[in-house]
N, C-alpha and C positions, 0 to 999 in steps of 0.2 A: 504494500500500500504506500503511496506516495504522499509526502508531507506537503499542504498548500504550498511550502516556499517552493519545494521541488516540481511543483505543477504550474505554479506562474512562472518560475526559470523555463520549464521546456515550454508553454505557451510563447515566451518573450525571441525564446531562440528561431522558435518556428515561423515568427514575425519577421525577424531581422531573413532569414533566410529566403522568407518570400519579398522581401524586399529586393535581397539584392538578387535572384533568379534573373533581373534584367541584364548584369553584368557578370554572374557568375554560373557554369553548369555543375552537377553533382557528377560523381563518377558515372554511377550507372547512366546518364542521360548525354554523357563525353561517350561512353563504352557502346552506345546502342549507333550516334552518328557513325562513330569508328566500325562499325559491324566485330568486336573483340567482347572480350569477356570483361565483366565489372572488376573481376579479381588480376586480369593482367592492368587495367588501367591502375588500380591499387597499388599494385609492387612496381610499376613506375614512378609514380608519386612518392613511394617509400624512398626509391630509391635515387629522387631528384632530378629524375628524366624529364618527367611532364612538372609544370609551373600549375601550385594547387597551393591555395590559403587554405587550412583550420581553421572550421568554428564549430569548436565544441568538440562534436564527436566527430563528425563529417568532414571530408575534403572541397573545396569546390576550387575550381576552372576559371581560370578568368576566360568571358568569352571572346576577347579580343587574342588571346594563346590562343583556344580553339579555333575559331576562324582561321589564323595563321596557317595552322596545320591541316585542316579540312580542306580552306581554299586556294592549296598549294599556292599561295605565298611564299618565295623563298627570299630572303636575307640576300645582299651583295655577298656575304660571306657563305652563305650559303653554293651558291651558285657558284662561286670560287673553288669548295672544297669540295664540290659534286665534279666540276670541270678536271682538279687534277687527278681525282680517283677514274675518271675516266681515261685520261690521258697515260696515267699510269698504269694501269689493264690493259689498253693498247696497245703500249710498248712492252710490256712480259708478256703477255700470251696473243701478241698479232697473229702469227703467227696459226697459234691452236685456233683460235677464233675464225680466221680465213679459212683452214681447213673442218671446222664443224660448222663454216655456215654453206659450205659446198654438198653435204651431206642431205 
């Protein structure tokens, strides 16, 4: 049974949270755009991959990160380090790649 403080704390929380729904998503509603699992978005977040704010118990999204990632958005830096991992594949296995796209 929960004590009135502890029933207007999570009423208060669940205000604040639908407030900011405008600027933040929850995992599972990041994990469903993604087509992924709620618990791989999770162990990303844990592990400071994806950008997520604590409140409370919950992580949330900012949805200005999401969009980024959803609407392949890439970074100058981005583009830079997708550029040399390609150039760099290129140059070690030209080579294998010429001959498995003749196949």
């Amino acid at each position: 049974m929960l004590t009135l403080y502890e029933k207007l704390t999570a009423v208060n929380l669940v205000k604040r949270v639908n407030k900011m729904k405008k600027e933040y998503l929850t995992i599972p509603e990041f994990a469903k755009i993604l087509g992924v699992s709620r618990i791989s978005v999770y162990k990303h977040v844990k592990k400071g991959n994806i950008e997520a704010k604590r409140v409370g118990r919950i992580y949330l999204i900012p949805y200005k990160y999401a969009e980024g990632i959803v609407g392949n958005r890439l970074s100058e830096q981005d583009k830079k380090e997708i550029e040399e991992a390609v150039n760099k594949t290129a140059t070690e296995y030209g080579e294998t790649l010429r001959l498995l796209g003749k196949e």
